[in-house]
Every structure is written in C-alpha cells, then in structure tokens.
C-alpha positions as CSV (number, residue, x, y, z in Angstrom):
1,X,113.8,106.1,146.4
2,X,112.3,107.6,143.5
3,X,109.6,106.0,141.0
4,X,108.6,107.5,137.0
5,X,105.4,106.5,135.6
6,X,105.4,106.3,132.1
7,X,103.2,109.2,130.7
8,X,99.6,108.3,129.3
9,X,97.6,108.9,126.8
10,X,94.3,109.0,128.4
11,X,92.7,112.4,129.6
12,X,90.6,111.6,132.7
13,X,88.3,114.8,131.5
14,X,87.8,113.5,128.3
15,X,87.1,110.1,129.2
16,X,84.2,111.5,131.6
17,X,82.9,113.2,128.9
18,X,82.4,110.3,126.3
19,X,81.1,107.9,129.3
20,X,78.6,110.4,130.0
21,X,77.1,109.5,126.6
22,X,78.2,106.4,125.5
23,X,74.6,105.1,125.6
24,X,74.0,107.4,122.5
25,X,76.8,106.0,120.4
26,X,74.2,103.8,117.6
27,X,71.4,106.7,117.6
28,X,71.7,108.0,114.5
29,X,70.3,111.5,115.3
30,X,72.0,111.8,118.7
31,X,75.4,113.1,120.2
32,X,77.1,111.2,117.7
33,X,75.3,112.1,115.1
34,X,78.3,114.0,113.1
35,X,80.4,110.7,113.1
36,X,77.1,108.7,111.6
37,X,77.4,111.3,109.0
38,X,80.9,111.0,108.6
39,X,80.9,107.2,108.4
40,X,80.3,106.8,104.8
41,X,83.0,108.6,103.6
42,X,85.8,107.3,106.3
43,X,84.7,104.1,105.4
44,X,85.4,104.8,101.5
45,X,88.9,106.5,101.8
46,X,89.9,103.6,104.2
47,X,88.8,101.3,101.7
48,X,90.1,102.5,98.9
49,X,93.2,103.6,100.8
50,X,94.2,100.3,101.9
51,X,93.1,98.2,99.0
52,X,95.2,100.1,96.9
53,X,98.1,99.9,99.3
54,X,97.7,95.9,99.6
55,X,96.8,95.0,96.1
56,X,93.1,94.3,96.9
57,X,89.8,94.9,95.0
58,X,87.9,97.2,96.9
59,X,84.3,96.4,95.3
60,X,85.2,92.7,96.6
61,X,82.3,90.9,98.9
62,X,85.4,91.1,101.8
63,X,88.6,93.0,100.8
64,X,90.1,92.9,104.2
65,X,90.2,89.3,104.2
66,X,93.9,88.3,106.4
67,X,94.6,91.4,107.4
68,X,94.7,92.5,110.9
69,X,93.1,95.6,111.9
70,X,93.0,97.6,115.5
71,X,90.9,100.5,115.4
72,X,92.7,102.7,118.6
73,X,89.6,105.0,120.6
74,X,86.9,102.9,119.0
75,X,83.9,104.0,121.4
76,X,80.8,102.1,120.5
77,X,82.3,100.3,117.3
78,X,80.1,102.2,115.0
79,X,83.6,101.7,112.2
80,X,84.7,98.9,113.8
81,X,82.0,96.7,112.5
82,X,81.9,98.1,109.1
83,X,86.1,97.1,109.3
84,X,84.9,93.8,110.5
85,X,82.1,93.3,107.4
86,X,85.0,94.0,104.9
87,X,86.5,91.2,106.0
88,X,89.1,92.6,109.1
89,X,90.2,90.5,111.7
90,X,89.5,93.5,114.1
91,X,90.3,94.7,117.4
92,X,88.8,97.8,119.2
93,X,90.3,99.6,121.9
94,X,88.9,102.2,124.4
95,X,90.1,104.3,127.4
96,X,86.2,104.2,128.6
97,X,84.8,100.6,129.3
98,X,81.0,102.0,128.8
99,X,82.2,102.2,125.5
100,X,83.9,98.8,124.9
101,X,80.9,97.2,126.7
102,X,78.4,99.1,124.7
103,X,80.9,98.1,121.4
104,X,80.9,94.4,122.4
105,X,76.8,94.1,123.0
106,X,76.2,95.7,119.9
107,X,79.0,93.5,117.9
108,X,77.2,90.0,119.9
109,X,73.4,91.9,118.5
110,X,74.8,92.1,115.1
111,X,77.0,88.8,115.2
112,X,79.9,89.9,114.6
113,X,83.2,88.6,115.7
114,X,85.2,91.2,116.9
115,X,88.0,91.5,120.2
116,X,87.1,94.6,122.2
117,X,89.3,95.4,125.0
118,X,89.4,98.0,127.3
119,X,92.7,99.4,127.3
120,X,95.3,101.9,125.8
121,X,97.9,101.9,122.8
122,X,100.8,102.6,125.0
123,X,99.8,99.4,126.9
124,X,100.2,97.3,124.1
125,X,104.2,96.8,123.7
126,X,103.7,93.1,123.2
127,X,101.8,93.4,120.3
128,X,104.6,95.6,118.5
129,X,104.2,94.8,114.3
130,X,101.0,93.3,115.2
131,X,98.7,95.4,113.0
132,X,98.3,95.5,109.0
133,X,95.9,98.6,109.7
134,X,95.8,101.0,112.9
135,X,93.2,103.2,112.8
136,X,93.1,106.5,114.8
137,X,89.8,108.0,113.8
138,X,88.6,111.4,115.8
139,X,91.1,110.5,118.6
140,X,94.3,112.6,118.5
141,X,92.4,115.4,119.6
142,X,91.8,113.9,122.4
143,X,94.1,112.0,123.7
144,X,96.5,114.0,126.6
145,X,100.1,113.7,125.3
146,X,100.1,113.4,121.8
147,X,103.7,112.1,120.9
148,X,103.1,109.5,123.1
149,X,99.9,108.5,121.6
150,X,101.5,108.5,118.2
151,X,104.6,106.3,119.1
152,X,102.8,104.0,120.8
153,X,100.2,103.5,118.0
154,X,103.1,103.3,115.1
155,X,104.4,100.5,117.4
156,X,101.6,98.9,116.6
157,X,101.8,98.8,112.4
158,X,103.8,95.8,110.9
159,X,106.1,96.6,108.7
160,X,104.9,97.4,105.4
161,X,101.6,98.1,106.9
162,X,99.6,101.5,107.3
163,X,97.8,103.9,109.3
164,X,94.7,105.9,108.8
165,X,94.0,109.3,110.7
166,X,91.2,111.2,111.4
167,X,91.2,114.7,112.8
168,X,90.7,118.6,113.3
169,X,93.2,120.8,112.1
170,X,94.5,124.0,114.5
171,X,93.8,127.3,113.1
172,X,91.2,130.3,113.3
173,X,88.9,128.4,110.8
174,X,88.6,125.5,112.3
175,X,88.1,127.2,115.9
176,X,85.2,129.3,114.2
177,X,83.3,126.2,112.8
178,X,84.2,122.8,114.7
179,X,84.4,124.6,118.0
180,X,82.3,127.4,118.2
181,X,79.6,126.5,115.1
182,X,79.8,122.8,115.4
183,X,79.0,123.4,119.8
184,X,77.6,126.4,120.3
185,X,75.6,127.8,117.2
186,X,74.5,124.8,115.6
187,X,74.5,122.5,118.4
188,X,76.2,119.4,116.0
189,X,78.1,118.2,119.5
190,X,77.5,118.8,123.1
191,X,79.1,122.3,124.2
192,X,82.4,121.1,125.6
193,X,83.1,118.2,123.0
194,X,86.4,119.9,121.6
195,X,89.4,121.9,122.9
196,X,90.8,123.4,120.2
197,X,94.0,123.8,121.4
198,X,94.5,120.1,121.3
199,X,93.4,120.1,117.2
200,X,96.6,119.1,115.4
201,X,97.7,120.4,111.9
202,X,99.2,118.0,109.4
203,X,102.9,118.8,109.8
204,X,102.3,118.0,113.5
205,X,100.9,114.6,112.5
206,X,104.2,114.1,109.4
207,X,106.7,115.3,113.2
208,X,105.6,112.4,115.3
209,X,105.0,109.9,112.7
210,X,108.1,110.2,110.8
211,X,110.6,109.4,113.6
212,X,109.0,106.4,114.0
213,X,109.1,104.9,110.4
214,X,105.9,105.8,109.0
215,X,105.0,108.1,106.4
216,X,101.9,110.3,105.7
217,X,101.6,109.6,101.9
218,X,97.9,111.2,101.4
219,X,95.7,114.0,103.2
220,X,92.3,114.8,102.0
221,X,89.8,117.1,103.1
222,X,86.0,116.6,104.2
223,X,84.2,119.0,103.5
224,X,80.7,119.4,104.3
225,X,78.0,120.4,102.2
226,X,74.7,122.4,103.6
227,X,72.3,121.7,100.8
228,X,72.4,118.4,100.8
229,X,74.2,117.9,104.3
230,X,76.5,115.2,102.6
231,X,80.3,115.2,103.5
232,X,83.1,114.9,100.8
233,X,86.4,114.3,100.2
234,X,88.3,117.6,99.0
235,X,91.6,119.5,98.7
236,X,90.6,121.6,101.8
237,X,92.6,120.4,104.8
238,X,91.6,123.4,107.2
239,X,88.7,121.6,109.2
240,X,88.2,118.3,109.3
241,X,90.9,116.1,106.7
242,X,92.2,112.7,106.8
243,X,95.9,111.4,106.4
244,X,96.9,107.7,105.0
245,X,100.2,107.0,105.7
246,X,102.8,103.8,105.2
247,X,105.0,101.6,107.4
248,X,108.4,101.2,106.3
C-alpha cells in the first residue's frame, strides 16, 4: 500500500535561516534592515491599492475597517501591525514559530489585536474565500514549490477580493544587485539570504495566478535611491516590483 503527501510550501533551509534571526526582526538597523526601509512604500501602494479597489478613503483614521486581511510569511509582524492600525482584522502566518512568537509579543507590547498562527497557506482549505486581502510580501522567493504556494494562497481571496505581492524578479540584473550587491558587496542581508534561481518574473506570477481566478491588474517598480537611500515606486520592474491583482 502506497501513501502521497501533498507537496509543501515550506523550505526546511529557508526556514533555518530566518529562525536563526528572528530575534532581529524590530531592529531597525539589523538583518532586516532592507524591509524597515521598504515598509513605507509597501505600506502606501497597499493602501492606496486596496482603497481604490474597495471604494475607501485612504487618508481615513482606519480605511481597512471590515475587511479581513491575512498577511501569508509574516515573520515578526513588522506589516502586519501597520495592516492592523489601518483598521484590518488581520491574521499572520509563518512557517517559523520564532517568528509568530516574536510577531505575537510584539503585537501584546504594542496592544494590538491581531491572530498569529503558526502554520502554512496550503493548510488552510477551510478558510477558502476567507480573505478580502492576502498578502504575500518577500515570500515567493522563498517558498519551495511555487505553484503550490500560489493556489493555495488564491484559495484564500474571497471573491471580489485582491492580492498584493512582493518580490525579486529573475534576470542578470537582479542577480548582480539583490544577490551579489545586496549580500556580498554591500552587506544589505546576510550572505545566503537569496537564491536567485528561485526570483520569479512577472509573467510567472500572471501563469499561476490566472488559472486560479485572479488577475494581476498593476506592477510597479521600487527603485532605490543612493543619495538619499529612500525607495520609490517606478516603471522599472527588473529588481525589486510589486504586483496588485483582483479576485474574480
């Protein structure tokens, strides 16, 4: 007699990696220093994004007011709580439980409501059309079977709802300046932090999305800026870029 496990999403190496660190996730000027830096403008094209989407104001006191919101990889919560200030009934979820026990102290020190749970997308089939908002933020590259990861988190969005991503895109480019400047020349991320063979371009983003009913309807850039060492939004989707897209 033969048994199948269902595949996973979760990389045992990369897991090891992030609870090797997970202490560092609210120091500003440690290893996760790039995603502090990021924050800001995340924050803004989610905003933006979704308020537009839902008909909301996004310069209200809390524009996420009734809508649900699961942030899938959320480490220490550093955007979960900014989701949950907004107004988000928020949940977090982690393949390292450092991580969703350094999230949920930090969430209880700031007094913040928010339902951290240690587990993965693909283990969520009951909450199918949950989720006004899934958020998959600097985790695709990670994750170790990609079309998995992205079925099981469009399982999540209810009809009508949206996703926002977050990730590296796969060319020469990017391997010159988020793996081998971000690691090894400017020291950004501990060596080892990326494997740029798991980036993932936009039209492999649109190939496992689309299948499944949702839609990538906007990419932006970031694009950083040495003088000031501000981030931006910008046409350029080679590195770093974002993608909104829409539940049918």
């Amino acid at each position: 007699m033969t048994s199948t496990t269902a595949p996973s999403t979760a990389s045992a190496d990369e897991i090891a990696r992030f609870t090797a660190i997970a202490d560092a996730w609210w120091d500003p000027v440690g290893d996760f220093a790039p995603l502090h830096r990021l924050n800001p403008l995340r924050l803004e094209f989610i905003r933006d994004h979704v308020c537009r989407h839902f008909g909301r104001d996004p310069l209200a006191l809390r524009p996420f007011d009734g809508l649900d919101v699961i942030d899938i990889g959320c480490g220490g919560g550093i955007l979960a709580e900014p989701m949950c200030r907004l107004g988000g009934a928020v949940t977090g979820i982690d393949a390292g439980l450092e991580n969703i026990d350094i999230a949920r102290h930090h969430a209880e020190l700031s007094g913040l409501n928010i339902n951290y749970r240690h587990q993965l997308p693909e283990e969520l089939g009951a909450e199918k059309g949950r989720y006004d908002v899934v958020l998959n933020m600097e985790v695709v590259e990670h994750v170790a079977d990609l079309d998995v990861f992205l079925g099981a988190a469009a399982n999540l969005v209810k009809p009508g709802g949206v996703m926002v991503l977050s990730t590296l895109n796969r060319n020469l480019r990017s391997l010159a300046l988020a793996k081998i400047g971000a690691e090894y020349i400017l020291r950004w991320l501990p060596p080892g932090t990326h494997d740029w063979k798991k980036f993932v371009r936009p039209s492999e983003l649109a190939a496992g999305l689309d299948p499944r009913g949702v839609t990538i309807t906007d990419l932006k850039g970031m694009s950083y800026t040495p003088i000031s060492g501000d981030w931006r939004l910008s046409r350029d989707l080679a590195v770093n870029y974002l993608a909104f897209a829409e539940k049918e």
